[in-house]
C-alpha positions in Angstrom: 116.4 104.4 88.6 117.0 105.4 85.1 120.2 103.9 83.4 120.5 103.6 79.6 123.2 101.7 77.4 124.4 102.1 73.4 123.4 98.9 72.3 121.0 95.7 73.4 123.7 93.5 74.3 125.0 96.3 77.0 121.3 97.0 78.2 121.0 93.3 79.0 123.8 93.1 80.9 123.0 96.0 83.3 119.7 95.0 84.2 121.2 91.5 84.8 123.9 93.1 86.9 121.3 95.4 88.8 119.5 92.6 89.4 122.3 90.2 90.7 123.4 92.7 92.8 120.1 93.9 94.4 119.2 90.0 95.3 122.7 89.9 96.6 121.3 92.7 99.3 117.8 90.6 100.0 115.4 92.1 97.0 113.3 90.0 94.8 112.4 90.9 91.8 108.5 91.3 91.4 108.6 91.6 87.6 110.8 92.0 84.9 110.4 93.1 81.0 112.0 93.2 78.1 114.9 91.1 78.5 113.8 89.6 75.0 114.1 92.5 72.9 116.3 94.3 74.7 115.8 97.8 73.9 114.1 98.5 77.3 114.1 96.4 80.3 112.0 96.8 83.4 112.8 95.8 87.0 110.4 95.9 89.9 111.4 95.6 92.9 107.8 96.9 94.3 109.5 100.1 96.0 112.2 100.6 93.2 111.6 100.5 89.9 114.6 99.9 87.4 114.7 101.1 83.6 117.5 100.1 81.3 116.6 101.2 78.0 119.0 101.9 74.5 120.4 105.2 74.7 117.9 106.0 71.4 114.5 105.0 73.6 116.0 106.9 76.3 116.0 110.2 74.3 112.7 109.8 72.8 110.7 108.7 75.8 112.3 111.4 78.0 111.2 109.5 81.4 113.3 112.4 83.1 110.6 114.8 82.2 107.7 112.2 83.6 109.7 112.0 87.0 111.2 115.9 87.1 109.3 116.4 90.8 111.0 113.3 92.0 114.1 113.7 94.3 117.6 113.0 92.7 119.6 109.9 94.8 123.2 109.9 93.9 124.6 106.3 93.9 128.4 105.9 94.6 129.7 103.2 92.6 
């Protein structure tokens, strides 16, 4: 899952809520990085892998491009 934010305060604050709410549905989270500098945060939960990143990172790192053969899943809020 790919999700990006305008500033570090914002990116925190979604991985936290992505976390919350996928422990709230029995996952653990294997791993987690970047909560410190908060420009691009990491979640594993060993078959899903979360990125939160600052809308600038997001651009330049293009992980659309690395994961074009993958299949979109829409998620209804």
């Amino acid at each position: 899952m790919l999700a990006s934010a305008s500033n570090e305060r914002l990116v925190g604050a979604i991985a936290e809520a992505v976390e919350e709410s996928l422990h709230a549905l029995g996952a653990k989270v294997i791993a987690r990085e970047g909560h410190r500098e908060g420009r691009w945060i990491v979640l594993n939960f060993a078959d899903i892998y979360v990125h939160v990143m600052h809308e600038e990172e997001r651009v330049y790192y293009d992980l659309e491009r690395l994961y074009k053969d993958c299949p979109v899943v829409s998620l209804d809020a």
